[in-house]
C-alpha positions in Angstrom: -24.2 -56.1 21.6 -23.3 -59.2 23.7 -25.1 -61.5 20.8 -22.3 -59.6 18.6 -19.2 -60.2 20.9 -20.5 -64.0 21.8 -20.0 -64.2 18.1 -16.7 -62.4 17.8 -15.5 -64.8 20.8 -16.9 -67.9 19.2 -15.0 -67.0 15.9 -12.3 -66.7 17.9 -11.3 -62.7 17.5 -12.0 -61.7 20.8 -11.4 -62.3 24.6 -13.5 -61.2 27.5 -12.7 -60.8 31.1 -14.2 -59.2 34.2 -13.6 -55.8 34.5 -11.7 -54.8 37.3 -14.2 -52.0 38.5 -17.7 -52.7 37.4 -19.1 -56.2 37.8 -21.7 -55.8 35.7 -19.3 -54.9 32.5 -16.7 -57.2 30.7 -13.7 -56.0 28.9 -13.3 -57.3 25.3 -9.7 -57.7 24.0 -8.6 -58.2 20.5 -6.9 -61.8 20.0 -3.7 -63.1 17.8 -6.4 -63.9 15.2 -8.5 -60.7 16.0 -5.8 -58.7 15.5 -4.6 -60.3 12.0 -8.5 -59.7 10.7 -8.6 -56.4 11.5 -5.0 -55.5 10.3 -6.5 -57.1 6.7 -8.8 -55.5 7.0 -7.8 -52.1 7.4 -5.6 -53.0 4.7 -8.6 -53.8 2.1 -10.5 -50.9 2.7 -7.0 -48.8 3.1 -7.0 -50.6 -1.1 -10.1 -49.6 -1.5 -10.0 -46.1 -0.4 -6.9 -45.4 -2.8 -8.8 -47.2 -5.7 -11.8 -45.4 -5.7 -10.5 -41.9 -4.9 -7.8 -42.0 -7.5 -10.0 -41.0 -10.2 -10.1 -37.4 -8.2 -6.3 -37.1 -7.6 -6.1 -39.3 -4.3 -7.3 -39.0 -1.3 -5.6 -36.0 -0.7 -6.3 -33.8 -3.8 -8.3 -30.8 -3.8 -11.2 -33.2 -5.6 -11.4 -35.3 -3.1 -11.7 -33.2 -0.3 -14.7 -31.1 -1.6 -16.5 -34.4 -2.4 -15.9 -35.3 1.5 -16.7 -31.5 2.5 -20.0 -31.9 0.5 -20.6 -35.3 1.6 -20.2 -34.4 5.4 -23.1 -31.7 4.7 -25.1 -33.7 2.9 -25.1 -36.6 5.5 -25.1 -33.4 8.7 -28.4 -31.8 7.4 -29.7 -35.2 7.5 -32.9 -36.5 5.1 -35.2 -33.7 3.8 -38.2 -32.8 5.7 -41.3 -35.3 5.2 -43.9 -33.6 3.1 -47.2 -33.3 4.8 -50.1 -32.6 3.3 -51.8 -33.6 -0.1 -49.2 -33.3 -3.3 -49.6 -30.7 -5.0 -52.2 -30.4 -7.7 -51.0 -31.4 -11.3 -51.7 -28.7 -13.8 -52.5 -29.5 -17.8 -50.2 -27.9 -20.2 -52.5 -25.5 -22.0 -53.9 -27.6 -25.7 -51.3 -27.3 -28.3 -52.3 -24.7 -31.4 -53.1 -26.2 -34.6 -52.7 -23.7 -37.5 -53.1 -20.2 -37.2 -54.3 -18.4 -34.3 -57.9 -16.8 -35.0 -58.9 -13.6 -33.8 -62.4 -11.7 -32.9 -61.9 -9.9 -36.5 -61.3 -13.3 -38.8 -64.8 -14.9 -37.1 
């Protein structure tokens, strides 16, 4: 994390100070320039959002909202369970017939 605001400070988005209570902590502040990145920011993915759910109705439409509802369940179940054990064993379709099927009386 402090790599990341060093970075952020560097770039110039970002302020740190002392905080007032805990010596060990710093408080980060959003600069001029911080604040106009994340404002276009916002703004781009704001774009995005509205481009890519319009196809559904917007983000508000019925459509949308299932696909979020689903997606929320999806990503709260979390990944299947890891399958343990060998796979299981492969079977052979049974030979295809050729021609008519011969019984105990035509042999």
């Amino acid at each position: 994390m402090s790599k990341l605001a060093r970075a952020l400070e560097q770039a110039g988005l970002i302020e740190r100070a002392e905080h007032p209570d805990d010596s060990r902590a710093v408080q980060l502040t959003l600069t001029d320039r911080g604040r106009e990145v994340t404002a276009q920011a916002t703004e781009r993915v704001q774009g995005l959002q509205d481009e890519l759910t319009r196809p559904l109705g917007g983000l508000d439409s019925p459509a949308t909202q299932a696909l979020i509802s689903s997606l929320h369940t999806l990503l709260d179940s979390g990944p299947p369970p890891a399958q343990t054990g060998p796979p299981p064993a492969q079977t052979d379709p049974p030979p295809a017939q050729t021609g008519p099927a011969q019984t105990g009386e035509d042999q």
